[in-house]
PyMOL Python script that loads the backbone (N, CA, C, O; Angstrom):
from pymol import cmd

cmd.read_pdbstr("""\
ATOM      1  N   UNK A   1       3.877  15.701 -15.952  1.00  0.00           N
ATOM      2  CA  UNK A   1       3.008  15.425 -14.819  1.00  0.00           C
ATOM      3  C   UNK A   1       3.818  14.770 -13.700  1.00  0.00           C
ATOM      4  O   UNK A   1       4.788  14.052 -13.946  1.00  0.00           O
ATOM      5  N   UNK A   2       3.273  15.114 -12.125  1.00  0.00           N
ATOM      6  CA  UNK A   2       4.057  14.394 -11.378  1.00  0.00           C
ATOM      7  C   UNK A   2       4.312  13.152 -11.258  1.00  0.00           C
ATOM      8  O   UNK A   2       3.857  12.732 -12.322  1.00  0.00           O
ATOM      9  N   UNK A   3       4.751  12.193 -10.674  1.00  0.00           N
ATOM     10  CA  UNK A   3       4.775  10.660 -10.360  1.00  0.00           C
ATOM     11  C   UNK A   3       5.208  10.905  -8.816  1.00  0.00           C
ATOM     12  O   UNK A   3       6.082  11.613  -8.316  1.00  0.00           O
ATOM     13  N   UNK A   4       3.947   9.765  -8.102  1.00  0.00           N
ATOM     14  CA  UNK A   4       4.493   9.301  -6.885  1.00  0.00           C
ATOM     15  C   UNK A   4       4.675   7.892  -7.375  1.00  0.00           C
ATOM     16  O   UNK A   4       4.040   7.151  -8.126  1.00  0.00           O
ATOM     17  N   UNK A   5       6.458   7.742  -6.235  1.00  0.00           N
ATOM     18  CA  UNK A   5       6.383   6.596  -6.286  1.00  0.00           C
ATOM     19  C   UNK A   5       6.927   6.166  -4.929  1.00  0.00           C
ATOM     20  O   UNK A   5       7.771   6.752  -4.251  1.00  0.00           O
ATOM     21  N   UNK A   6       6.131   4.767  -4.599  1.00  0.00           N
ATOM     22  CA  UNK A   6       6.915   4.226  -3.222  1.00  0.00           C
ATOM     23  C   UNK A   6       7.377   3.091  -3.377  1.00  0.00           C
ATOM     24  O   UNK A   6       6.877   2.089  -3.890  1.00  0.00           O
ATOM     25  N   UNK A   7       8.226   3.246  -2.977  1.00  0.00           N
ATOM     26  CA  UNK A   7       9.744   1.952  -3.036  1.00  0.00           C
ATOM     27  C   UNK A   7       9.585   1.390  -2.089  1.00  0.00           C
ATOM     28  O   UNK A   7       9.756   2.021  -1.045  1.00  0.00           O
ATOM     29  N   UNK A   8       9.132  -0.243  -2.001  1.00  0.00           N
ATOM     30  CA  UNK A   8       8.750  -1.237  -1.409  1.00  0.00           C
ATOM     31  C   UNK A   8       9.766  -2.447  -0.975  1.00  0.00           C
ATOM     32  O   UNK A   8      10.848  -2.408  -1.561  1.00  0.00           O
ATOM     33  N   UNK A   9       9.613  -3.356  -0.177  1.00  0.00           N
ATOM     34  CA  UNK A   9      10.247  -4.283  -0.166  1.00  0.00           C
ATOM     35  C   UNK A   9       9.748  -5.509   0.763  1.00  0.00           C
ATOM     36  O   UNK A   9       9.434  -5.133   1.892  1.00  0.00           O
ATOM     37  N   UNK A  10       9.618  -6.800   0.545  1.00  0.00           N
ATOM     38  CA  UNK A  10       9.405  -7.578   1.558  1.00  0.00           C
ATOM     39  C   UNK A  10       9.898  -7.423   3.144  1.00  0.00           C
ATOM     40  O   UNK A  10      11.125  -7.464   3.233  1.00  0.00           O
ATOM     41  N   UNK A  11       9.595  -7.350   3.699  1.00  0.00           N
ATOM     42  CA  UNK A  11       9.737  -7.028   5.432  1.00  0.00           C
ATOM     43  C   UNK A  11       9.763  -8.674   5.956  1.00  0.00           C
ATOM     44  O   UNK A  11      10.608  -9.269   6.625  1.00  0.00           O
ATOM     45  N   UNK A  12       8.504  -9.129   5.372  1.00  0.00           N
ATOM     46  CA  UNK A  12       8.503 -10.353   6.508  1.00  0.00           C
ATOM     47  C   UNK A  12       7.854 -11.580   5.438  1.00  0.00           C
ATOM     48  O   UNK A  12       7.794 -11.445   4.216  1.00  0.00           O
ATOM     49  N   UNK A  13       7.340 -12.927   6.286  1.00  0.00           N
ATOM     50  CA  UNK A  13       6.624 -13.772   5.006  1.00  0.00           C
ATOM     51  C   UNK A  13       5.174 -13.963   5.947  1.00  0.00           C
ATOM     52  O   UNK A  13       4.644 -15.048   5.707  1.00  0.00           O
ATOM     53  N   UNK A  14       4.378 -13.068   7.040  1.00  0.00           N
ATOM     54  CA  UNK A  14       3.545 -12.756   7.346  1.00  0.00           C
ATOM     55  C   UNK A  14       3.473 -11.288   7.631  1.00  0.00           C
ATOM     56  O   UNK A  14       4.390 -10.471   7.713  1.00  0.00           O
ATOM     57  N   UNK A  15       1.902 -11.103   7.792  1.00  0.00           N
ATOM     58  CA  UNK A  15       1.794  -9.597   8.209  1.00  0.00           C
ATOM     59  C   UNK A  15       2.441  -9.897   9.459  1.00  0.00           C
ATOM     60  O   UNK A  15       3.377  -9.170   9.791  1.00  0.00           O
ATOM     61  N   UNK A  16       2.135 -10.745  10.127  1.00  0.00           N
ATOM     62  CA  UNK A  16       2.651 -10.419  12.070  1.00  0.00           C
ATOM     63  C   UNK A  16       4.428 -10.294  11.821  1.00  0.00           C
ATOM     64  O   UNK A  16       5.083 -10.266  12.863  1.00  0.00           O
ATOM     65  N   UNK A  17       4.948 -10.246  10.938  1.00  0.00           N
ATOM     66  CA  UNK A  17       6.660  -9.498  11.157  1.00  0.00           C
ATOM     67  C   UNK A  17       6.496  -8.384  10.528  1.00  0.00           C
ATOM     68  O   UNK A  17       7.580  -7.801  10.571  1.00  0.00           O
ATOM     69  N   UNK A  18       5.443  -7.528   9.751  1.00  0.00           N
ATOM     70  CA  UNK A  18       5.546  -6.201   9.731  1.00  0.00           C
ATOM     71  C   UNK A  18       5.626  -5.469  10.909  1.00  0.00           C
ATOM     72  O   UNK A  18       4.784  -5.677  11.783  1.00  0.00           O
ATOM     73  N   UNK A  19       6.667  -4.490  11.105  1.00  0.00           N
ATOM     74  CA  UNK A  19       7.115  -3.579  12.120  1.00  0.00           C
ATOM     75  C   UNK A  19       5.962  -2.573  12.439  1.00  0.00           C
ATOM     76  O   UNK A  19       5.443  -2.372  13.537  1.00  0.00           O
ATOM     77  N   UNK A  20       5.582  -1.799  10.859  1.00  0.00           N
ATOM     78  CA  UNK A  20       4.234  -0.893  11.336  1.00  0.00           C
ATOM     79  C   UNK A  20       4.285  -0.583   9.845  1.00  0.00           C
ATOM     80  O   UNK A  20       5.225  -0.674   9.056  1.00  0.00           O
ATOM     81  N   UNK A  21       2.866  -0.145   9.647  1.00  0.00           N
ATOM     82  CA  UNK A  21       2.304   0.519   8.390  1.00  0.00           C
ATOM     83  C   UNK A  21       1.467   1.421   8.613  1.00  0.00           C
ATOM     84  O   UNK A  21       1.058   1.605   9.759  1.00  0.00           O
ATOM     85  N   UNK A  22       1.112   2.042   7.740  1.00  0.00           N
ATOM     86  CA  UNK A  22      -0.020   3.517   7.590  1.00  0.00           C
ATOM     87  C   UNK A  22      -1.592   2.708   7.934  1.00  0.00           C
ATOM     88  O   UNK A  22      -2.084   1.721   7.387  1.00  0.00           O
ATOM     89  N   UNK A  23      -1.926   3.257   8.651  1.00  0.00           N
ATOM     90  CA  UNK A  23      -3.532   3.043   8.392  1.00  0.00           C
ATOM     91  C   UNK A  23      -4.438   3.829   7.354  1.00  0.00           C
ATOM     92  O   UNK A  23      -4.031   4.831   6.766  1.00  0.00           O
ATOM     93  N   UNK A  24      -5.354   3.436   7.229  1.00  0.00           N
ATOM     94  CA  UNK A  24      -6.114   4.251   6.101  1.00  0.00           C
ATOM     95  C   UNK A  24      -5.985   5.360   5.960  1.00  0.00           C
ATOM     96  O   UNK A  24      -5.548   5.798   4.896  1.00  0.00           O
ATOM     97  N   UNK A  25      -6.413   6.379   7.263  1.00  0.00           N
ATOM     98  CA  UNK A  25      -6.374   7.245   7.650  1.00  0.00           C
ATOM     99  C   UNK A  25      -5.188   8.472   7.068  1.00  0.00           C
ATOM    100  O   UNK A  25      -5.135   9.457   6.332  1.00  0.00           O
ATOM    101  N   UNK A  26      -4.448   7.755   7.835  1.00  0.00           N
ATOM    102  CA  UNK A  26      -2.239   7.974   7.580  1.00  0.00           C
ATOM    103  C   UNK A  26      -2.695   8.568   6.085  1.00  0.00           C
ATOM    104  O   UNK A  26      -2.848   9.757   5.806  1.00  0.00           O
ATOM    105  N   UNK A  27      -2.896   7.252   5.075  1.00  0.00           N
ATOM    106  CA  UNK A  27      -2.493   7.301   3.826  1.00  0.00           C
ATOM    107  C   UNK A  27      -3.283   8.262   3.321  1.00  0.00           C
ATOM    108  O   UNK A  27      -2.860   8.922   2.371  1.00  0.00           O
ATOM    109  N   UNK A  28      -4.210   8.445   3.712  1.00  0.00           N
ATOM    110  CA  UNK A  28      -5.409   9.430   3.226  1.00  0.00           C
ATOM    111  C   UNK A  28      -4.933  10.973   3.213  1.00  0.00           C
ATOM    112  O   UNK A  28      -4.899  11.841   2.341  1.00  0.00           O
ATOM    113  N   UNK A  29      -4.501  10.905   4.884  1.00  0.00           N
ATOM    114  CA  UNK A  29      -3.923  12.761   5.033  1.00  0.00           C
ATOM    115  C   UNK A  29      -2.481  12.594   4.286  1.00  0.00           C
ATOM    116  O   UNK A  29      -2.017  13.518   3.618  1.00  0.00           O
ATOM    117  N   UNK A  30      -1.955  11.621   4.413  1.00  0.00           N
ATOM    118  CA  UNK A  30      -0.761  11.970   3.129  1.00  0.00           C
ATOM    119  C   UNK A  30      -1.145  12.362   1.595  1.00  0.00           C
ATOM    120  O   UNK A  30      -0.461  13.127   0.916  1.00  0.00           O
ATOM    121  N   UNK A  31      -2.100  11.854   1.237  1.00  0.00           N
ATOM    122  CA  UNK A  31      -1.714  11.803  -0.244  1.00  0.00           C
ATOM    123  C   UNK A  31      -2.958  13.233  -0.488  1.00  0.00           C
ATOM    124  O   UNK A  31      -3.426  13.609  -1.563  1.00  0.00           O
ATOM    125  N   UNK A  32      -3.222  13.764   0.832  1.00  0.00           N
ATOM    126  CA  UNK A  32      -4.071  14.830   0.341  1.00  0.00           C
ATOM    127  C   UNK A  32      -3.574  15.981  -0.024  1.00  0.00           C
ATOM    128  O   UNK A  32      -4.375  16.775  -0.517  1.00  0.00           O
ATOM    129  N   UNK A  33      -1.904  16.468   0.130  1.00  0.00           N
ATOM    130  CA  UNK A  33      -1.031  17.182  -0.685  1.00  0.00           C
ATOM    131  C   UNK A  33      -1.367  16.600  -2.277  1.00  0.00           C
ATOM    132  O   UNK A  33      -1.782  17.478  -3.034  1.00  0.00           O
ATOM    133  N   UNK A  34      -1.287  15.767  -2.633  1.00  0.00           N
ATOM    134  CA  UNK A  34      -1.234  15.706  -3.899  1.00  0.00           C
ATOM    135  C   UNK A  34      -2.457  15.620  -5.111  1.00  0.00           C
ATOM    136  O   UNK A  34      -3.459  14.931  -4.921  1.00  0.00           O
ATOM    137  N   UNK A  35      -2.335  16.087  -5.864  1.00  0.00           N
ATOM    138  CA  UNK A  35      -3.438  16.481  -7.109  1.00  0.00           C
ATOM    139  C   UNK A  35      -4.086  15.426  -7.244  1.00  0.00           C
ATOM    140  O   UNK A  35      -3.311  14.495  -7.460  1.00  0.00           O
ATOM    141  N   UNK A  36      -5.511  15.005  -7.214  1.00  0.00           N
ATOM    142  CA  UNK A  36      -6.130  14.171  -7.142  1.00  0.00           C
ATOM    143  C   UNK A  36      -5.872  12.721  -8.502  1.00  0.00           C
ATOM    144  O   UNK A  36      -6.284  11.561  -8.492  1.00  0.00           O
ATOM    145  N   UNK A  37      -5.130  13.386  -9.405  1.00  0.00           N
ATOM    146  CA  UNK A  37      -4.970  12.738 -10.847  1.00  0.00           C
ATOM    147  C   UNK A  37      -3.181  12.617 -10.674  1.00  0.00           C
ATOM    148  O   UNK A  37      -2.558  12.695 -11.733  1.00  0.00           O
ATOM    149  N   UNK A  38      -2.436  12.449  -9.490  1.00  0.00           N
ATOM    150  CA  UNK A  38      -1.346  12.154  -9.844  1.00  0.00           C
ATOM    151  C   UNK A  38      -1.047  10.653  -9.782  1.00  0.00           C
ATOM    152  O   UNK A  38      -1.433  10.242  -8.688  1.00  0.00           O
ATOM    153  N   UNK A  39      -0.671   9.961 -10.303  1.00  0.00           N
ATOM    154  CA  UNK A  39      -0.456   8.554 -10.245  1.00  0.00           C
ATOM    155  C   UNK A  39       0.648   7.789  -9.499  1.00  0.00           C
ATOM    156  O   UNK A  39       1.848   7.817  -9.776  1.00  0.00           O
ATOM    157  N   UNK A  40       0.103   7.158  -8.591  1.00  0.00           N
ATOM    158  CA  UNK A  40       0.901   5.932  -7.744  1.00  0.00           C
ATOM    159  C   UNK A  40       1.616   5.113  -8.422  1.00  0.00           C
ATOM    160  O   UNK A  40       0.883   4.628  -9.285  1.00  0.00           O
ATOM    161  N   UNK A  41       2.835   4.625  -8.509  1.00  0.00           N
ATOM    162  CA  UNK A  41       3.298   3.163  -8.948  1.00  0.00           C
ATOM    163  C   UNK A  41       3.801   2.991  -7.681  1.00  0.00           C
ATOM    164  O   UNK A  41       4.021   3.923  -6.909  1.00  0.00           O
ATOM    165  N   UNK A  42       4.016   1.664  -7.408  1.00  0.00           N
ATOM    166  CA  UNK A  42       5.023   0.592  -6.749  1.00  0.00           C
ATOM    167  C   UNK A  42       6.477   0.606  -7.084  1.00  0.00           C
ATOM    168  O   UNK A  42       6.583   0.442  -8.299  1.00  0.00           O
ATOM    169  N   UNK A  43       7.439   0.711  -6.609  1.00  0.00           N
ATOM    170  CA  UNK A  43       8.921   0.129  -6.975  1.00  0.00           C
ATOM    171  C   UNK A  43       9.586  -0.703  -5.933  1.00  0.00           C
ATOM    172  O   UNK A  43       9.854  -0.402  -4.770  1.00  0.00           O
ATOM    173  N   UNK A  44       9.827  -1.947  -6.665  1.00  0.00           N
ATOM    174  CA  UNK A  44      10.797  -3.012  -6.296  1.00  0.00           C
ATOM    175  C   UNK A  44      11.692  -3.464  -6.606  1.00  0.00           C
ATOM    176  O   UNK A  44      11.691  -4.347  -7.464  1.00  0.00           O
ATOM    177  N   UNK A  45      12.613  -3.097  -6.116  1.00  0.00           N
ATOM    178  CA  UNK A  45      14.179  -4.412  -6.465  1.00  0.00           C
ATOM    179  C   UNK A  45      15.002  -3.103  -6.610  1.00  0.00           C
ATOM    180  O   UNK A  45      15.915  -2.999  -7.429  1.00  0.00           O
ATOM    181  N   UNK A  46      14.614  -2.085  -5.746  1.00  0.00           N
ATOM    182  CA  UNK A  46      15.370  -0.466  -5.994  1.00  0.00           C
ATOM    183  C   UNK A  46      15.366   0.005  -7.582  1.00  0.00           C
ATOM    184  O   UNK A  46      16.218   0.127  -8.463  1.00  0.00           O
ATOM    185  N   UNK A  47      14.102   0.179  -7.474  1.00  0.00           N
ATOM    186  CA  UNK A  47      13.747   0.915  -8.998  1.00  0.00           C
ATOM    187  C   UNK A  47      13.912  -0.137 -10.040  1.00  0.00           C
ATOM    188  O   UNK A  47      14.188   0.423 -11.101  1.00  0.00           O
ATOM    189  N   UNK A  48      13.848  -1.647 -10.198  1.00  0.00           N
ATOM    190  CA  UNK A  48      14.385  -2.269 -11.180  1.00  0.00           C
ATOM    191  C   UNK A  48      13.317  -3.016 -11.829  1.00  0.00           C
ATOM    192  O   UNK A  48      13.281  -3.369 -13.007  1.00  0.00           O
ATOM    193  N   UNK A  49      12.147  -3.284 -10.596  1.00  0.00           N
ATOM    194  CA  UNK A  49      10.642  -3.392 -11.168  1.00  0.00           C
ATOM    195  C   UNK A  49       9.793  -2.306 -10.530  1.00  0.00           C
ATOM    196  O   UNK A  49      10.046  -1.528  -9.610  1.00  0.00           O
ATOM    197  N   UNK A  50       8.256  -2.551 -11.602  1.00  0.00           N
ATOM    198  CA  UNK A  50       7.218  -1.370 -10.796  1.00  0.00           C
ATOM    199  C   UNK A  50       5.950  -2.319 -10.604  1.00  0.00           C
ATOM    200  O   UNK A  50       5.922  -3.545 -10.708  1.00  0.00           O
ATOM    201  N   UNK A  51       5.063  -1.573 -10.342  1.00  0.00           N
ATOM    202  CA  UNK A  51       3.351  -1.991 -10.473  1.00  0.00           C
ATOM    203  C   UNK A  51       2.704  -0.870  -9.893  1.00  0.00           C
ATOM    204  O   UNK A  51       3.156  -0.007  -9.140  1.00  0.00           O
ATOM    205  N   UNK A  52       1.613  -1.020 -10.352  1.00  0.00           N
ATOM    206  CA  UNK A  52       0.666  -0.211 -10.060  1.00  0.00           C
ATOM    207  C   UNK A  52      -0.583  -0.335  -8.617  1.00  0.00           C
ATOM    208  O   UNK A  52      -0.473  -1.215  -7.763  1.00  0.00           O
ATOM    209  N   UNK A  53      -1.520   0.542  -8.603  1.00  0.00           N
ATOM    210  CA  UNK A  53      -2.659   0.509  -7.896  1.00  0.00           C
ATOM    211  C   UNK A  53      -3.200   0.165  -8.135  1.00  0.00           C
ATOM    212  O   UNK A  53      -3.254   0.494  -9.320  1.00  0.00           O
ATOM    213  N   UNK A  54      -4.755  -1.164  -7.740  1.00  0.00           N
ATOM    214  CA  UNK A  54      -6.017  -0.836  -8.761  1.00  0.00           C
ATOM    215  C   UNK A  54      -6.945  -1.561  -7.653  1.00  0.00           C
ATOM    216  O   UNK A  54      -6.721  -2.751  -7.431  1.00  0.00           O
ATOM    217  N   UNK A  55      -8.065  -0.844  -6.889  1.00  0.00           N
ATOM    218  CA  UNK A  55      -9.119  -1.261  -6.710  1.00  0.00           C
ATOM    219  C   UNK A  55      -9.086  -2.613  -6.439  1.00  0.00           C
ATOM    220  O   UNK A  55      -9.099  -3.001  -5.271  1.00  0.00           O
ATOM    221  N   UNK A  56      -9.027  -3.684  -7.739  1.00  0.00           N
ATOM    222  CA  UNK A  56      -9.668  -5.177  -7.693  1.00  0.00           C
ATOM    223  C   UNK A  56      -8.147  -5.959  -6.581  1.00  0.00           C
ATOM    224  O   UNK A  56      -8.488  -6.950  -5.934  1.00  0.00           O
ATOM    225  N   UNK A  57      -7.112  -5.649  -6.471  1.00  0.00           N
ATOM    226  CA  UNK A  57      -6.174  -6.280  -5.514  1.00  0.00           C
ATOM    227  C   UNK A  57      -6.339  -5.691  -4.276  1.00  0.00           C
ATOM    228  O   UNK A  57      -5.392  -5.802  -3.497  1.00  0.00           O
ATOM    229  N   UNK A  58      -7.349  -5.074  -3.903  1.00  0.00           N
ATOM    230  CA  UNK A  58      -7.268  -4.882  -2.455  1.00  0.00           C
ATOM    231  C   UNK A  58      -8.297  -6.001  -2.078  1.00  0.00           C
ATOM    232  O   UNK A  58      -9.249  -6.319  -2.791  1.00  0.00           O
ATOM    233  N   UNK A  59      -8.021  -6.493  -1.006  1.00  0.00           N
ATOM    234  CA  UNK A  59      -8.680  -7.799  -0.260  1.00  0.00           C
ATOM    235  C   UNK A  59      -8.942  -7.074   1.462  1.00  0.00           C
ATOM    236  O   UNK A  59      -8.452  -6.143   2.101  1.00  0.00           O
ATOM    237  N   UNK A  60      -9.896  -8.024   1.672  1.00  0.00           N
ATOM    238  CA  UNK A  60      -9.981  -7.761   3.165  1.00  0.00           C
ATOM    239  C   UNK A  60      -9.962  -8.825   3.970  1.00  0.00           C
ATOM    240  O   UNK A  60     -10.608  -9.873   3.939  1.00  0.00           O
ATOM    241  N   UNK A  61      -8.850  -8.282   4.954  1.00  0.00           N
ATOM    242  CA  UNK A  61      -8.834 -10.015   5.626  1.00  0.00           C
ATOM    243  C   UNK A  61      -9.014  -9.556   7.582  1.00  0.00           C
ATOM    244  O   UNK A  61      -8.492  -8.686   8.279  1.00  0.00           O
ATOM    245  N   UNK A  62      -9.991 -10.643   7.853  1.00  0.00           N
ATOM    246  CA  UNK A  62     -10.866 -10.053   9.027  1.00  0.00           C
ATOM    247  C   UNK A  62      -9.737 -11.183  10.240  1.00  0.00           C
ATOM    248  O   UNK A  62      -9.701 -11.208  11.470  1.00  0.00           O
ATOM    249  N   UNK A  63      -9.089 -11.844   9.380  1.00  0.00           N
ATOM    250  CA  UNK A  63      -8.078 -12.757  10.566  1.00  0.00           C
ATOM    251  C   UNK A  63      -8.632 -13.877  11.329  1.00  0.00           C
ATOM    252  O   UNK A  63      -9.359 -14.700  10.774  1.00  0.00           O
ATOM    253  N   UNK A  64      -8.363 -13.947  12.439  1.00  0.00           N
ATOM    254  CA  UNK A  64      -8.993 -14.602  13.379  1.00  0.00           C
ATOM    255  C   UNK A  64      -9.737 -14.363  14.620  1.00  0.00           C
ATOM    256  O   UNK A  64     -10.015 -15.061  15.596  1.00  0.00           O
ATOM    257  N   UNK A  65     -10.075 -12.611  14.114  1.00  0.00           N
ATOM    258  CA  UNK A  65     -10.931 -11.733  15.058  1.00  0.00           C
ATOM    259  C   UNK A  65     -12.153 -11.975  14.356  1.00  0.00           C
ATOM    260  O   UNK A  65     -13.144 -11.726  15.043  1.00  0.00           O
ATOM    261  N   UNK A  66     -12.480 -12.544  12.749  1.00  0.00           N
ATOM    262  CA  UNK A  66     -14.332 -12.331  12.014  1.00  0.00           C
ATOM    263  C   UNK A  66     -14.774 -13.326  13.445  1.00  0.00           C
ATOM    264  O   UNK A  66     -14.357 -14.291  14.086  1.00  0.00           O
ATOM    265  N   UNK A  67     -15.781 -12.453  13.421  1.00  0.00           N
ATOM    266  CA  UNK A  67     -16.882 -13.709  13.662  1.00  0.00           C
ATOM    267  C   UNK A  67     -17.915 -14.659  12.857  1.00  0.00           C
ATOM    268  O   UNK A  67     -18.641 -14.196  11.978  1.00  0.00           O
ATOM    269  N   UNK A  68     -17.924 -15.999  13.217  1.00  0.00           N
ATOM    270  CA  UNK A  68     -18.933 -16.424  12.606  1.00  0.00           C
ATOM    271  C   UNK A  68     -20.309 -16.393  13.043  1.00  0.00           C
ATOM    272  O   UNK A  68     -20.824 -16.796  14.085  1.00  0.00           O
ATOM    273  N   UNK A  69     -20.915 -15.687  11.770  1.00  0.00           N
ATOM    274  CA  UNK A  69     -22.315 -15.488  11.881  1.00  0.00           C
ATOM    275  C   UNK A  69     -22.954 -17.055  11.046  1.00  0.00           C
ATOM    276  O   UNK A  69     -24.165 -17.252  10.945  1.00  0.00           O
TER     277      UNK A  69
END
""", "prot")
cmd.dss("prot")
cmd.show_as("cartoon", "prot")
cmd.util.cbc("prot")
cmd.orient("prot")
């Protein structure tokens, strides 16, 4: 079976020094080449650790644009 994998690395020690990333969108028409059952890992330290995907680690962070209601 295939494996995607994307090889990661710290950029910055906030989001505001990330250069640029995929928006939802991005990631969406990318991964729509691939078979709905192919599996994502993570690689870090150039292939020397991994991790996975899952639902419960995605967070949403509204910044200092939420409003308070």
């Amino acid at each position: 079976m295939e494996k995607l994998i994307y090889s990661t690395f710290r950029e910055g020690y906030g989001i505001d020094q990330v250069n640029r990333t995929m928006t939802a969108g991005e990631l969406i028409n990318f991964l729509a080449q691939y078979d709905e059952d192919t599996p994502i890992y993570l690689s870090f330290d150039n292939g020397y650790t991994y991790g996975g995907i899952t639902e419960e680690r995605f967070e949403e962070d509204y910044g200092e644009d939420k409003d308070d209601e």
